[in-house]
C-alpha positions in Angstrom: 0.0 0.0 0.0 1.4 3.4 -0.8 -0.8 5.6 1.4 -1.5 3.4 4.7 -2.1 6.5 6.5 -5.3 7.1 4.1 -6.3 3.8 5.0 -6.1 4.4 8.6 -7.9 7.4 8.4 -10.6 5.4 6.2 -11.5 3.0 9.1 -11.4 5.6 11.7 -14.3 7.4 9.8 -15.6 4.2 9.2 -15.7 3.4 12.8 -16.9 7.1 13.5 -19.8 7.3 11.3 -22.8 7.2 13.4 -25.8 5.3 12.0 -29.4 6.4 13.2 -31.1 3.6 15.5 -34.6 3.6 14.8 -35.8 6.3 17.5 -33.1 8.9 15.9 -34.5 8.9 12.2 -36.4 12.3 11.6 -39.8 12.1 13.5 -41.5 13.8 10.7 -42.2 12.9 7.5 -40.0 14.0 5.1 -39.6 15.5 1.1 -37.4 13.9 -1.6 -34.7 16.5 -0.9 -34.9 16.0 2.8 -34.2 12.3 2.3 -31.8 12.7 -0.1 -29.7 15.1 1.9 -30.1 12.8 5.5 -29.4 9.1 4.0 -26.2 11.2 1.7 -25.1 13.0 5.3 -24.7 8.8 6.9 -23.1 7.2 3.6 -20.8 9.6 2.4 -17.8 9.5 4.6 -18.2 5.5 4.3 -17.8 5.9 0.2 -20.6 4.2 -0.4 -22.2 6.5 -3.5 -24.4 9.4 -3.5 -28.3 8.4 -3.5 -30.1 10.1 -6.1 -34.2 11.0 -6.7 -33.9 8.6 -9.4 -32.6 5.6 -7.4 -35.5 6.2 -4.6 -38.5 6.6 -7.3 -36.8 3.4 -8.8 -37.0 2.2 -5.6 -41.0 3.0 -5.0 -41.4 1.9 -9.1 -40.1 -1.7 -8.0 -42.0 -1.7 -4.3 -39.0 -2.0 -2.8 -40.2 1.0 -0.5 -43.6 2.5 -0.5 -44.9 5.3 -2.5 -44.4 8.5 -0.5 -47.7 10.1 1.0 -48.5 13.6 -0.5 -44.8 13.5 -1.5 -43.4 12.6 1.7 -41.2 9.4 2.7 -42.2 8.2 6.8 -40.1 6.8 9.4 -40.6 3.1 7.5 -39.2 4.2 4.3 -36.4 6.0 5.4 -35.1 3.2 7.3 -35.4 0.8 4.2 -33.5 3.4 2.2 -31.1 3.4 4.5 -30.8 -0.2 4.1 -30.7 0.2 0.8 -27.9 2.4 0.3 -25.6 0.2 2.6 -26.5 -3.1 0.5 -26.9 -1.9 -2.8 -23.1 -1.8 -3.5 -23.0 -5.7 -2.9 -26.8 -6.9 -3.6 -29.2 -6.5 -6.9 -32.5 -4.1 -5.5 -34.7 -7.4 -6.1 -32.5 -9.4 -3.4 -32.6 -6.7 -1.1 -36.4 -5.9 -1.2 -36.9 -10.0 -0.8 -34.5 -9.7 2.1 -36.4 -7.2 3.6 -39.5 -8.8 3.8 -38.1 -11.6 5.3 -36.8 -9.7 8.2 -40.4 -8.4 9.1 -41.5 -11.7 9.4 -42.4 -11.4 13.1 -41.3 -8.6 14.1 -41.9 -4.9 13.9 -39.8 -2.5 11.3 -38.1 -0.9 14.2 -36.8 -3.8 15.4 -35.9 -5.4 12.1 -34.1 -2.3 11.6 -32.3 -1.6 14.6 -30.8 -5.0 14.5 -29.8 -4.4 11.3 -28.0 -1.4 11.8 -26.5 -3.0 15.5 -25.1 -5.5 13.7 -23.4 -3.5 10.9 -22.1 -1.0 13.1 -20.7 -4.2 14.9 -19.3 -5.4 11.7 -17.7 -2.1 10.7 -16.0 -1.9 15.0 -14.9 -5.7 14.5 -13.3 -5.0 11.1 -11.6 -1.5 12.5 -10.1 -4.1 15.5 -8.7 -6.5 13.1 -7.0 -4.3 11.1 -5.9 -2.1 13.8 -5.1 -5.0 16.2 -3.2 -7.5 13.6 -1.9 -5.0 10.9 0.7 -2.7 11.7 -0.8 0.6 8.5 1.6 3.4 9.7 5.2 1.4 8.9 4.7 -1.1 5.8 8.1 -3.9 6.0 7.4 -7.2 3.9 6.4 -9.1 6.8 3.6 -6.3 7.3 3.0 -6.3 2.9 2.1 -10.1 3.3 -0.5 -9.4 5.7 -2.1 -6.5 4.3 -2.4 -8.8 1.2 -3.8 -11.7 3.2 -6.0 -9.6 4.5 -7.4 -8.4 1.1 -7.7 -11.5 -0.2 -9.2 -13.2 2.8 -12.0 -9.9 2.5 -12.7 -10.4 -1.2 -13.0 -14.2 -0.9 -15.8 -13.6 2.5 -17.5 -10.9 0.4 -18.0 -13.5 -2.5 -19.1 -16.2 0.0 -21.3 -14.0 1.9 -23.0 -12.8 -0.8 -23.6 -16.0 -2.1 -25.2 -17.2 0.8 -27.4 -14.3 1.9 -28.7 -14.8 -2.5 -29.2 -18.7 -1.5 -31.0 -17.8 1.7 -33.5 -15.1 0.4 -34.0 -17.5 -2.6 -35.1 -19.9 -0.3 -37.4 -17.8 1.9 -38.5 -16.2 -0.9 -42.4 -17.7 -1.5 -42.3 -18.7 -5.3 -45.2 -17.6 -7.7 -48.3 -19.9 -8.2 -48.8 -20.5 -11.5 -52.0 -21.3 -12.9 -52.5 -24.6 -14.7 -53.3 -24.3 -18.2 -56.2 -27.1 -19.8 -52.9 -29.2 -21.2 -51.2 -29.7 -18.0 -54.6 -30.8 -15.9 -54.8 -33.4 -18.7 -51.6 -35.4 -18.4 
């Protein structure tokens, strides 16, 4: 790595960004621009892209999130934006709104939302202590090189796995479509 002390300073914003539980999203309603501006103000330091108008109508074109009321996005859907934005660099839209909907099985969208966000704040502090604790950034020798590397690979190869197996699992949850039977099939 050339710049390790950009690196550093990457997972210290990581580990300093500050993700809304559910009682801290806006307790009113809110316009596109309002949105836009909050769910851009949590994901930008990460690096994770700017949300656009365009992305969110998509998002309400698909039913991903509900239509907004008199032009204004609730509590509900700003939490699934949220979401959204934070699995959208990894997941296609259609495997996020199906995973979704399998976490309100049972439980309330605050709660399938604040564990949500618990557990990837806890995924962002445990990857900030691994790299801190095992990886020496600030003075790069080969030894150091070599695990950097590991690292990076060991990363890329979870992130292929993982995704893999969070597409499997919402696949499988995922209630297929009845199809109707057509006069030839109800004859054979």
């Amino acid at each position: 790595m050339t710049d390790n002390k950009a690196f550093s300073e990457y997972l210290a914003q990581l580990a300093q960004a500050n993700w809304p539980r559910w009682a801290d999203l806006p307790q009113f309603d809110l316009y596109m621009d309002q949105v836009l501006q909050f769910v851009n103000e949590l994901t930008a330091p990460t690096g994770m892209g700017e949300l656009t108008a365009t992305m969110v109508n998509n998002y309400v074109k698909k039913g991903v999130i509900s239509a907004p009321t008199k032009k204004k996005y609730g509590r509900t859907q700003i939490a699934n934006i949220i979401v959204i934005a934070i699995l959208k660099p990894v997941f296609a839209l259609d495997t996020i709104a199906d995973g979704i909907k399998y976490q309100l099985v049972n439980r309330t969208a605050n709660q399938a939302y604040d564990a949500f966000i618990l557990d990837f704040a806890g995924a962002i502090q445990q990857a900030n202590s691994d790299f801190t604790g095992e990886v020496v950034i600030n003075a790069v020798n080969k030894e150091d090189t070599t695990n950097i590397q590991n690292a990076m690979v060991q990363l890329a190869i979870n992130a292929v796995l993982q995704k893999m197996l969070v597409e499997t699992m919402t696949e499988i949850v995922t209630p297929k479509p009845v199809t109707k039977k057509t006069k030839k099939d109800k004859t054979k």
